[in-house]
C-alpha positions as CSV (number, residue, x, y, z in Angstrom):
1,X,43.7,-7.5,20.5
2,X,41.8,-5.5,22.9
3,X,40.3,-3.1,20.8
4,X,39.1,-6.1,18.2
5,X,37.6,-8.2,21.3
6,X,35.5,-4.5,22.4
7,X,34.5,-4.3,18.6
8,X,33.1,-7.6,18.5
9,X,31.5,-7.1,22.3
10,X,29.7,-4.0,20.7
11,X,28.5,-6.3,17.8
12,X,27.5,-8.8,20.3
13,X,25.7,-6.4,23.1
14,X,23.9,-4.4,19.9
15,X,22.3,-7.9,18.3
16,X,22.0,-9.6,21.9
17,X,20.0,-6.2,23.1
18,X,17.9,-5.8,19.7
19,X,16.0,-9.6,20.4
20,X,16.0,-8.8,24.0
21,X,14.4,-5.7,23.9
22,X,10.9,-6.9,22.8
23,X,10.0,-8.5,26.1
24,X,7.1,-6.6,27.9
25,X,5.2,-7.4,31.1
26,X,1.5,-7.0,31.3
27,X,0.6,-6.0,35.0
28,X,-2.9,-4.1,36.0
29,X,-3.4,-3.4,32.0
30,X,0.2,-1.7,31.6
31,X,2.4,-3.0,29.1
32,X,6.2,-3.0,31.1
33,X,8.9,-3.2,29.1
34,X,11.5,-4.7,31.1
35,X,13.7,-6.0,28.2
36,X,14.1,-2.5,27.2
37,X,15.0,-1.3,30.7
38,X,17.7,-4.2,30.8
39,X,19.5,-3.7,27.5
40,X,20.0,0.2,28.4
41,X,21.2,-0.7,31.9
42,X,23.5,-3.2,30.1
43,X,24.9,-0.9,27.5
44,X,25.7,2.0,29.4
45,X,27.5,-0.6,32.0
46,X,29.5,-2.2,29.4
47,X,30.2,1.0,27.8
48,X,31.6,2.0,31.1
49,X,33.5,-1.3,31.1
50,X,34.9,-1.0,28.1
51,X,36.6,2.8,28.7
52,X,38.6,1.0,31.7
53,X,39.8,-2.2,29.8
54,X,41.6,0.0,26.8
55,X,42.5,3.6,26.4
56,X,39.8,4.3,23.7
57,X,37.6,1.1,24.7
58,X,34.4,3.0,24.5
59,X,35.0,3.9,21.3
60,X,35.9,0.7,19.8
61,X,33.1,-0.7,21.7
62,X,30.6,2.0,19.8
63,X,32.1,1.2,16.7
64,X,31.4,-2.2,17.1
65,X,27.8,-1.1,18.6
66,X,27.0,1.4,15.2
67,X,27.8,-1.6,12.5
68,X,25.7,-4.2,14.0
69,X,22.3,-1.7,14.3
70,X,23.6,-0.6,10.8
71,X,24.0,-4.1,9.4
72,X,20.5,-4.7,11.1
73,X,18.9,-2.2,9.1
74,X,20.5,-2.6,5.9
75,X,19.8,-6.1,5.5
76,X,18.4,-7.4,2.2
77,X,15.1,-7.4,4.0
78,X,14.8,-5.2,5.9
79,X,15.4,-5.6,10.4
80,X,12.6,-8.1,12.0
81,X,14.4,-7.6,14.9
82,X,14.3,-3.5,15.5
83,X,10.7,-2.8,14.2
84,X,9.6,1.0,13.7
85,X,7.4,1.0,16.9
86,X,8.2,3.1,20.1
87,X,10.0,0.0,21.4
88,X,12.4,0.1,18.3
89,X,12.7,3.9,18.4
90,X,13.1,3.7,22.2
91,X,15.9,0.9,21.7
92,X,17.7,2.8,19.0
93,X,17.3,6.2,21.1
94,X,18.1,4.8,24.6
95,X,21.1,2.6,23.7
96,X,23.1,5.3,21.5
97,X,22.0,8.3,24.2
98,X,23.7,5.8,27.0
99,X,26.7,5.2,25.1
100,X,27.3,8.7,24.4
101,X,26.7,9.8,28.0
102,X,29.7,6.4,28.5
103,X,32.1,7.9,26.2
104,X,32.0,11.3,26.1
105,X,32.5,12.2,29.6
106,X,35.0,13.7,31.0
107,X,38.0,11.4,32.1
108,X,39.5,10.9,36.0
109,X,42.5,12.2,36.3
110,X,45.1,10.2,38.1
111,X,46.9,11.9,40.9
């Protein structure tokens, strides 16, 4: 049960964070993209999260991370949420360098 409610967290964090990611501040003629900075602070923290709920939680919550942004691109028509701009790229990029960096490091041993 707690390896299907990570998947569908991953599917829920990937969509949430692909419409979030678009939002940009304008300040002093500088585009700041703050939704961008969000959704990587958010998926590294609940990839984090995720490794302490369930033994392979990360995992599952990757998997569940990798078939939304798949799902998103290999729609009939194509993502109009992850465009092929250095905010999509950046999103893509960001988010799967953050989980990796969540999952694959070394684990605490217990004394």
């Amino acid at each position: 049960m707690r390896r299907a409610a990570l998947l569908v967290l991953g599917l829920y964090v990937c969509v949430l964070g692909a419409v979030v990611h678009r939002h940009v501040w304008f300040a002093a003629g500088i585009e700041w993209p703050w939704g961008l900075a969000l959704v990587i602070a958010v998926t590294y923290v609940v990839a984090v999260a995720s490794g302490l709920v369930a033994r392979v939680g990360g995992a599952w919550f990757t998997l569940g991370w990798a078939i939304a942004l798949l799902s998103l691109q290999w729609s009939p028509g194509g993502s109009f949420l992850i465009a092929a701009d250095w905010l999509g790229w950046s999103f893509t990029a960001a988010c799967l360098g953050v989980i990796v960096l969540a999952v694959a490091k070394p684990p605490r041993l217990v004394q």
